[in-house]
N, C-alpha and C positions, 0 to 999 in steps of 0.2 A: 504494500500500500504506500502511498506517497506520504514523505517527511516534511514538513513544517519546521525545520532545521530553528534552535533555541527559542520552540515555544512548551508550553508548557498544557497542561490536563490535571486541572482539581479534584480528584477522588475522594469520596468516604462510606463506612459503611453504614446500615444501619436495618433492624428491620422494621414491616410493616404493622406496626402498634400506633398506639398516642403517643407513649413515652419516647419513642423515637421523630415523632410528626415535629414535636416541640423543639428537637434538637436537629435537625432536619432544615425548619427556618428558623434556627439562628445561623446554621453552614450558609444558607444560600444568601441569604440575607449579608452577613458579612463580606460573603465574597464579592456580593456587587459592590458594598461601600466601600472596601476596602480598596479597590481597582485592581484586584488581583489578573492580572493577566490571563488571554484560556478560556476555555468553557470548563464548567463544573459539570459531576454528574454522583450521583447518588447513588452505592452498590445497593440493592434492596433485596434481602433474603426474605422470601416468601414460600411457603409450604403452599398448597395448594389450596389448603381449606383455609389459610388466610387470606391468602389472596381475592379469595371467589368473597371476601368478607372485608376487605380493603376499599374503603371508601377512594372512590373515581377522583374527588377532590385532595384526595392525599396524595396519592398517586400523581396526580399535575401539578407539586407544587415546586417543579422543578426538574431538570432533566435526570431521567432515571432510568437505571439498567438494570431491572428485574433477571434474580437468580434462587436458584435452590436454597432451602431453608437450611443451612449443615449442623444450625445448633440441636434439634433434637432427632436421636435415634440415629445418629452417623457413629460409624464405627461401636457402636452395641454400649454407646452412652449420649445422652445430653449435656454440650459444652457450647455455648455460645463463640468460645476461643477458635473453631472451626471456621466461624464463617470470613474471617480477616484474612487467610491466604486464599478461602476458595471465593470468596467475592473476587480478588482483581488475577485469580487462572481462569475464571469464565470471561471475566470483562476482556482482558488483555486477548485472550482467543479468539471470543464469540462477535465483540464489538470494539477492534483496537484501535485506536486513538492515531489521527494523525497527527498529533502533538512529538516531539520528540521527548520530551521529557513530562514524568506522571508525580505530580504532588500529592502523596496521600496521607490523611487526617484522620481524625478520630472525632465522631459527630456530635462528641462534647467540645470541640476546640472552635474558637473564634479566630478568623482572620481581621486583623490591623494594620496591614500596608503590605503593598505588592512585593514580591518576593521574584526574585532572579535568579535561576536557576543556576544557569554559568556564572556568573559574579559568586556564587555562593560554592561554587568548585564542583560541581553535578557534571558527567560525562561518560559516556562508553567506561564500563566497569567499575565507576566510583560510585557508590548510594553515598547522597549527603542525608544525614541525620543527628541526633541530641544524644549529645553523652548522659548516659540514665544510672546514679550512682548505683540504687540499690538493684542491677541488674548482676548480680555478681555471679551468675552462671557461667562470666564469660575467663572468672578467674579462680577458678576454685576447679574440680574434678568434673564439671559436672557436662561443661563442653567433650570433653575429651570420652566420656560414655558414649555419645551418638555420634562424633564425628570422627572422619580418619584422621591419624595423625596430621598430614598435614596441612590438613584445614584449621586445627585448632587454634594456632597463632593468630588468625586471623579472626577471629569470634570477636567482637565487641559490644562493650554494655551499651548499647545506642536504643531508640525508640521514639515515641510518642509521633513525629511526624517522621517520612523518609521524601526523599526526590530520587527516583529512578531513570535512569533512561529505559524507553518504551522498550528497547531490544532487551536489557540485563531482567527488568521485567517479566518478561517473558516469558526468560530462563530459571528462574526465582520462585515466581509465585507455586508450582506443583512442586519444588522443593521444600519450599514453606512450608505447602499440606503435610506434605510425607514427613517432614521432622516433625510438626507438631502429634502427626499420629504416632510417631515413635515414641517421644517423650509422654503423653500422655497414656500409652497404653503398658510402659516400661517401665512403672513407680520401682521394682525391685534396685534398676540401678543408679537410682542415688536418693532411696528410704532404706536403711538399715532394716528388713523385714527378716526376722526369723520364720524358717521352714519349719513345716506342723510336724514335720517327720524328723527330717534330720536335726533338725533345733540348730542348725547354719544360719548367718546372719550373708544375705544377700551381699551386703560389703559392710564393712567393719564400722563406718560412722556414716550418719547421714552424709547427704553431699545437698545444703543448703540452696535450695532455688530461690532467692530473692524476692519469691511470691508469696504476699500475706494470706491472697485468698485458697492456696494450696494446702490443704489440710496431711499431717503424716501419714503414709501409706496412701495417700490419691494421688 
């Protein structure tokens, strides 16, 4: 598809409720005052029997790329954490951006002044994002369970917004699925979980994931 060479595509996710309609126009709403560069668009996870139950007026209030619900019954649990890599691996697929570079948020985040892509160091291979202290997975054992060695070096505590280019994207977003299915389905390696049989402890001490809302052994 054709490039738009240092433009930019505003992403977020959210899905089809009130509680997200609310946070939904503050994104777009922002985005126009702010002058942020780009069209925006909305990932919307919808199950089927929400959707048929999705008010038409919520739906229009803004441009939006309706996809699969992944927070419940994926992978044989309900995690809403599913739907953040498979929103932008169907978007990026199914409806890719001719923007060259993809801004993606969190639809509690407000934008306040247009943002540059390149002036901010985004490019073929570089994701620009936030250094995120209490991300400490990326320094402790805990990287080093699911990756090969020699991607571990490279793991950083980053988050909250990313700037992609549409191509690294691409390549990214179904990686993202598959780690999060790994790490959530994998609590033995880095919960200290003793076996009911052997009375083996999975590994010798927790391996701290940085997440308050991760409860021990999930």
């Amino acid at each position: 598809e054709a490039l738009l060479a240092e433009s930019m595509h505003t992403v977020f996710c959210a899905e089809c409720t009130t509680y997200f309609d609310w946070k939904s126009a503050g994104v777009y709403y922002t985005h126009r005052t702010s002058g942020m560069p780009g069209p925006i668009t909305r990932l919307l996870a919808c199950s089927k029997q929400q959707f048929d139950a999705y008010p038409a007026s919520s739906l229009k209030m803004g441009p939006t790329f309706v996809h699969p619900n992944y927070a419940y019954n994926y992978n044989n649990e309900s995690s809403g954490s599913y739907n953040k890599p498979a929103a932008v691996m169907h978007w990026i697929k199914e409806s890719p951006p001719a923007e060259e570079f993809v801004l993606f948020i969190d639809a509690d985040m407000l934008l306040l002044k247009p943002i540059d892509p390149v002036a901010m160091g985004a490019k073929r291979g570089t994701v620009v994002s936030e250094r995120v202290s209490y991300m400490i997975g990326t320094s402790n054992k805990l990287a080093a369970q699911f990756l090969p060695p020699e991607a571990v070096p490279k793991a950083k505590p980053v988050g909250w917004y990313h700037i992609f280019h549409r191509d690294d994207l691409r390549q990214i977003a179904p990686r993202w699925l598959h780690y999060e299915i790994e790490v959530r389905t994998n609590p033995q390696k880095y919960w200290s979980i003793k076996d009911e049989h052997s009375g083996q402890l999975s590994v010798p001490a927790d391996i701290l994931t940085g997440d308050a809302y991760v409860g021990h052994g999930s």
